[in-house]
MIROSE-695996 format. One line per field, with one value per residue (C-alpha): residue number from 1; residue in three letters; x, y, z. Coordinates in steps of 0.2 Angstrom, whole numbers, m for minus. Layout:
pos: (NUM|...)
code: (ALA|...)
c1: (X|...)
c2: (Y|...)
c3: (Z|...)
This chain:
pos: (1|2|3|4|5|6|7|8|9|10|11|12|13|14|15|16|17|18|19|20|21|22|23|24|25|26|27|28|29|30|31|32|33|34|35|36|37|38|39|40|41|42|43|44|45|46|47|48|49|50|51|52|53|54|55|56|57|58|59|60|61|62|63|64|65|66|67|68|69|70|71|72|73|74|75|76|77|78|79|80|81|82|83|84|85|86|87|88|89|90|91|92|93|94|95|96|97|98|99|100|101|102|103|104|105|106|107|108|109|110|111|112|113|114|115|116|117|118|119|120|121|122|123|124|125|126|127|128|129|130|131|132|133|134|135|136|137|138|139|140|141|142|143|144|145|146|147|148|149|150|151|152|153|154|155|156|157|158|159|160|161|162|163|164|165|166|167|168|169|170|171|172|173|174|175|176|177|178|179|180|181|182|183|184|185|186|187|188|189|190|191|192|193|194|195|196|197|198|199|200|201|202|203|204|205|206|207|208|209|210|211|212|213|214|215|216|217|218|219|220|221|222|223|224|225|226|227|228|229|230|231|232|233|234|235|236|237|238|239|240|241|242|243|244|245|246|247|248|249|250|251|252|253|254|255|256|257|258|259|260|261|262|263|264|265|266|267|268|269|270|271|272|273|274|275|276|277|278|279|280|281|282|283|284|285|286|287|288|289|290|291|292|293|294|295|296|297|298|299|300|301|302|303|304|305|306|307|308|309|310|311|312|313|314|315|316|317|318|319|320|321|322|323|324|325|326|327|328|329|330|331|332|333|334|335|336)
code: (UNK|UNK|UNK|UNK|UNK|UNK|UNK|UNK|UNK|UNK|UNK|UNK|UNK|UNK|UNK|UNK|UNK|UNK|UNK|UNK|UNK|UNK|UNK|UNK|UNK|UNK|UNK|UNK|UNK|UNK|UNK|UNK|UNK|UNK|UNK|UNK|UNK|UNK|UNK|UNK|UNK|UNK|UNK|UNK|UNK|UNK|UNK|UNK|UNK|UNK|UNK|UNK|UNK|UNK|UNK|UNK|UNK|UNK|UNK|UNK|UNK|UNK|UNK|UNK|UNK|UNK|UNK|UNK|UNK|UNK|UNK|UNK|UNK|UNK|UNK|UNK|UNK|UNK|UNK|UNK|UNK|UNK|UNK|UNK|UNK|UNK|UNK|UNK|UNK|UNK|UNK|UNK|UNK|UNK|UNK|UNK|UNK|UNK|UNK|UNK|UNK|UNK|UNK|UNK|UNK|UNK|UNK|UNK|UNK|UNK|UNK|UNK|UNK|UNK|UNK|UNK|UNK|UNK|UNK|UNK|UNK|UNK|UNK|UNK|UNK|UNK|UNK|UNK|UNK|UNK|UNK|UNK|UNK|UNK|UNK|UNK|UNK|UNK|UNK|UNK|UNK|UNK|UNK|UNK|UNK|UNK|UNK|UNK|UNK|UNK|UNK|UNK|UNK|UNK|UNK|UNK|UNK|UNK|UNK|UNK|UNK|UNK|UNK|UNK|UNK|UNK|UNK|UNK|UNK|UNK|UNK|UNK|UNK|UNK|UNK|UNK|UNK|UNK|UNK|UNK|UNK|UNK|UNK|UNK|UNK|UNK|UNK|UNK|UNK|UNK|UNK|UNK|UNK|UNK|UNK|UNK|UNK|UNK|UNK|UNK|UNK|UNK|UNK|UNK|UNK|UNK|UNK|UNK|UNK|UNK|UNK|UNK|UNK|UNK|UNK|UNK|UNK|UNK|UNK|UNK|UNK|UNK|UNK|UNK|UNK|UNK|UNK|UNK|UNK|UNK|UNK|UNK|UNK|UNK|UNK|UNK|UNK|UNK|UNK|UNK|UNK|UNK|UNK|UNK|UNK|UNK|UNK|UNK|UNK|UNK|UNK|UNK|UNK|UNK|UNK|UNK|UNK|UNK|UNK|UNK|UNK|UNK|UNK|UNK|UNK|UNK|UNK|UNK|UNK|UNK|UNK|UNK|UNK|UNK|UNK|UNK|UNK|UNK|UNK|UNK|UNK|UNK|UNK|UNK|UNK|UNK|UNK|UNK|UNK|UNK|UNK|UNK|UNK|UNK|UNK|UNK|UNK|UNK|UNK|UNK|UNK|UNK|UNK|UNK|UNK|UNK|UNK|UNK|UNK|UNK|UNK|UNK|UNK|UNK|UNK|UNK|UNK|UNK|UNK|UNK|UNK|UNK|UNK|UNK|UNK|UNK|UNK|UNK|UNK|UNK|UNK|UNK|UNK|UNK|UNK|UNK)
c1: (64|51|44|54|70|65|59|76|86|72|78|95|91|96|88|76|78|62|63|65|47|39|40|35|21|16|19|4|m7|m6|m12|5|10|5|m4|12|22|13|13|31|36|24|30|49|48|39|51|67|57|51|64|54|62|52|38|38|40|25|16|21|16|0|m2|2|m13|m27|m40|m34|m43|m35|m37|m31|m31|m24|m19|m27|m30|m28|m34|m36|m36|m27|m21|m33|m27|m26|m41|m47|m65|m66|m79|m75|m63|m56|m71|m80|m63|m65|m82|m75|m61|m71|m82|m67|m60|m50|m54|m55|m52|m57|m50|m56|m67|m79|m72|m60|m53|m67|m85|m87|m78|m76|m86|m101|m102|m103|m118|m127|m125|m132|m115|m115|m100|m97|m96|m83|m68|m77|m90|m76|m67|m82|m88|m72|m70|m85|m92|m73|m75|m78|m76|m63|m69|m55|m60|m69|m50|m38|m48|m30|m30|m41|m25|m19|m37|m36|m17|m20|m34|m28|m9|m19|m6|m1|9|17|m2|m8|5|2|m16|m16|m2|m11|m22|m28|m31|m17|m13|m4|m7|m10|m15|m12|m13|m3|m5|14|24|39|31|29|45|46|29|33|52|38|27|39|45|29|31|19|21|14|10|9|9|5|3|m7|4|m13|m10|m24|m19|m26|m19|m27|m34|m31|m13|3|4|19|21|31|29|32|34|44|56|60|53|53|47|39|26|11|2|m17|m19|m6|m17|m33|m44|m50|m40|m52|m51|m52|m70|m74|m72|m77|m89|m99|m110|m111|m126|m120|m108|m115|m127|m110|m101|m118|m118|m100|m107|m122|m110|m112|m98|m88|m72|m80|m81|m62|m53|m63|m56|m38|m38|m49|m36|m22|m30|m34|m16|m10|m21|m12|m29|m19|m3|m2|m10|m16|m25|m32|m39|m47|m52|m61|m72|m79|m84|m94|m100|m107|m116|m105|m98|m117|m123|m106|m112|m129|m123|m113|m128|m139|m128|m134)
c2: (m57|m69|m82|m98|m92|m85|m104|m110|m97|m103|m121|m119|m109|m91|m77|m66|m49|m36|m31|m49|m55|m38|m41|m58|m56|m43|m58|m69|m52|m49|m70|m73|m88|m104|m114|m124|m111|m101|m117|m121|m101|m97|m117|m114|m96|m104|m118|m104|m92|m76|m62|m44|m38|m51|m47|m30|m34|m43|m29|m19|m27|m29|m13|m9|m19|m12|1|15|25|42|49|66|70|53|60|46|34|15|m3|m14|m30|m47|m61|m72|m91|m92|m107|m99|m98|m81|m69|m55|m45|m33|m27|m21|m11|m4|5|10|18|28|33|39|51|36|36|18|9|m9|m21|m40|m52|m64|m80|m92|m100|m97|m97|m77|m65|m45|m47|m58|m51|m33|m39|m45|m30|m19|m12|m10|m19|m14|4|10|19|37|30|24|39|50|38|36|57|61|45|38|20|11|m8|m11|m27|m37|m44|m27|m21|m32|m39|m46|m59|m70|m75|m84|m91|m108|m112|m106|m116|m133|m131|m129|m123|m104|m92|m76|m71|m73|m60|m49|m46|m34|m26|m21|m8|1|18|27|23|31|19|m1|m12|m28|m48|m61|m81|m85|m75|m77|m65|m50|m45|m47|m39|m20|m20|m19|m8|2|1|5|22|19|31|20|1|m13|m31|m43|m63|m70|m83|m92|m91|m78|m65|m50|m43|m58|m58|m76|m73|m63|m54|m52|m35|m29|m7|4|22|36|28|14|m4|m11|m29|m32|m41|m35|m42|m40|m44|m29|m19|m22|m35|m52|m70|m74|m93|m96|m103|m86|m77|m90|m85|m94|m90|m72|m71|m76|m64|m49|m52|m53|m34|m27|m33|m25|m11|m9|m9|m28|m32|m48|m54|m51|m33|m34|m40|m29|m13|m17|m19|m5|6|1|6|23|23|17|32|45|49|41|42|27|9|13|31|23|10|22|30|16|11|29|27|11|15|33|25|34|19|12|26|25|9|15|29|17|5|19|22|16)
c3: (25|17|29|20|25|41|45|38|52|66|62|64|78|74|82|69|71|77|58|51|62|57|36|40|48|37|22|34|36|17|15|5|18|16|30|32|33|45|58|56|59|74|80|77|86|100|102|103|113|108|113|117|101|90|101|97|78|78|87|73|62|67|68|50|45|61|58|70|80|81|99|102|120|124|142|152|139|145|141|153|142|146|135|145|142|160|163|177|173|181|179|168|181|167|160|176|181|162|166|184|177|165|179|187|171|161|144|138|124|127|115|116|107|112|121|115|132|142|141|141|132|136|120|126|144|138|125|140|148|135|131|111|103|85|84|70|71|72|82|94|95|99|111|119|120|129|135|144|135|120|115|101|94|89|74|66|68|65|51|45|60|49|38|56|65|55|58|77|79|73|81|99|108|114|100|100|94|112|119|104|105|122|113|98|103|88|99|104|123|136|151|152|165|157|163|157|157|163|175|164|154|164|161|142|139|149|140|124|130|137|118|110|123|134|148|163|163|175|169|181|183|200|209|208|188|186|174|187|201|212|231|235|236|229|212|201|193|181|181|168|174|169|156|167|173|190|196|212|221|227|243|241|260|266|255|268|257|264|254|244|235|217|221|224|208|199|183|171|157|148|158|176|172|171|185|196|188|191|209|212|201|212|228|234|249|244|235|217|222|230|215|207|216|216|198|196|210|195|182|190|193|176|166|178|190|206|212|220|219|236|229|216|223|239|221|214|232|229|213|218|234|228|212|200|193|189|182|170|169|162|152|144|142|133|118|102)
């Protein structure tokens, strides 16, 4: 399938095959597409709705072009990475539960870039906090084996990306590209807490992981529209566990944390920030620290160190309030 005839089936409104979206997206990776070409196919997919089987096409496909990184024990190997989009203007939730999950025994491959949406990336925050960004893939894979976590800069490993910025950029609106990124993890997971920027989504995005053989997952979408599990209200969650997915909501107040308003978690800069994960790191009381914790409790949970939400996130409050999680924190900080 070459990408003139797939636009051709997309105008007529024919559904493309997972196989069909995989060779041509592959045609965009190799730079064979034209810049018209690739607006009118990311355009005519949008306009018919992406089905999880063209999802998971496009996945693969970017996954023929990354530079892996080849984990052997990938027991409790997770990502906790989002599709951001959500225009919250949050601090960087994911990032801290990253480091308290690799305090906890997760190894974590944290896949991001700097920001696009917002005005800090997992990317810029993680600068700031001394965190070193651009290790290679061998780097990575060590770091990741004895340290618990290492950033996997988007661009350094998906360098085939660049054959889409431009068209993604000028058509400004969201594209199977936004869904795809999380999905793309050049590391091998096994476990993924994952947020997404609409709710209809949660249910497309664990049938693919669920496909890609993930063994445990939860995607999940705030009813507030952040794409965390949220403490100002309910959560929708989409499970992966054992073969099979479940939807459900999940009640952050029923869970014992205080509702917290938006206001609350509010971030700004790369710099304000970092100050705030390195007060929730350091054991500050507050809702930045809550929605911290529960996210962390499912990421626990997600890499197979907790048996339940509520284990995990009794897991996480132990890590911060016994200083294990700083000194990850500084451990991770230390590596150069």
């Amino acid at each position: 399938m070459t990408i003139d005839k797939a636009i051709k089936k997309l105008s007529s409104k024919e559904v493309l095959t997972e196989d069909e979206v995989r060779a041509v997206i592959n045609q965009i990776m190799r730079g064979e597409a034209t810049s018209s070409q690739i607006g009118g196919f990311l355009i005519g997919l949008r306009i018919n709705g992406e089905t999880p089987a063209q999802i998971l096409g496009a996945v693969k496909a970017l996954r023929d072009n990354l530079i892996p990184v080849k984990i052997e024990d990938n027991a409790h190997l997770i990502d906790t990475c989002g599709t951001g989009g959500d225009g919250s203007k949050t601090f960087n939730i994911s990032t801290a539960v990253a480091i308290i999950a690799a305090s906890g025994g997760a190894k974590v491959a944290k896949h991001g870039n700097r920001a696009v949406s917002s005005k800090s990336g997992s990317a810029d925050v993680l600068t700031e906090l001394g965190i070193k960004i651009d290790f290679d893939e061998s780097q990575s894979k060590k770091i990741i084996e004895e340290n618990g976590m290492a950033f996997l800069f988007a661009p350094k490993y998906n360098g085939a990306m660049k054959n889409v910025a431009k068209e993604r950029k000028e058509l400004g609106t969201r594209t199977i590209f936004n869904l795809i990124g999380p999905l793309s993890n050049p590391a091998p997971l096994t476990g993924q807490l994952m947020g997404v920027y609409d709710g209809s989504l949660i249910e497309i995005a664990g049938e693919v992981l669920l496909n890609l053989g993930i063994e445990r997952a939860m995607v999940v979408y705030g009813d507030d529209g952040l794409d965390e599990i949220t403490t100002t209200t309910t959560t929708n969650v989409c499970e992966v566990k054992d073969g099979k997915i479940i939807t459900y909501k999940l009640d952050s107040e029923k869970l014992g944390f205080k509702k917290a308003t938006l206001e609350d978690l509010k971030g700004g800069e790369a710099k304000e920030n970092s100050e705030i994960i390195l007060s929730v790191l350091k054991g500050e009381k507050g809702a930045p620290r809550d929605i911290v914790i529960i996210n962390s409790g499912a990421a626990l949970y997600v890499a197979k160190l907790a048996d339940s939400l509520e284990e995990g996130i009794k897991k996480a409050i132990e890590l911060v309030d016994s200083g294990v999680a700083y000194k990850k924190y500084e451990e991770l900080a230390s590596l150069k």
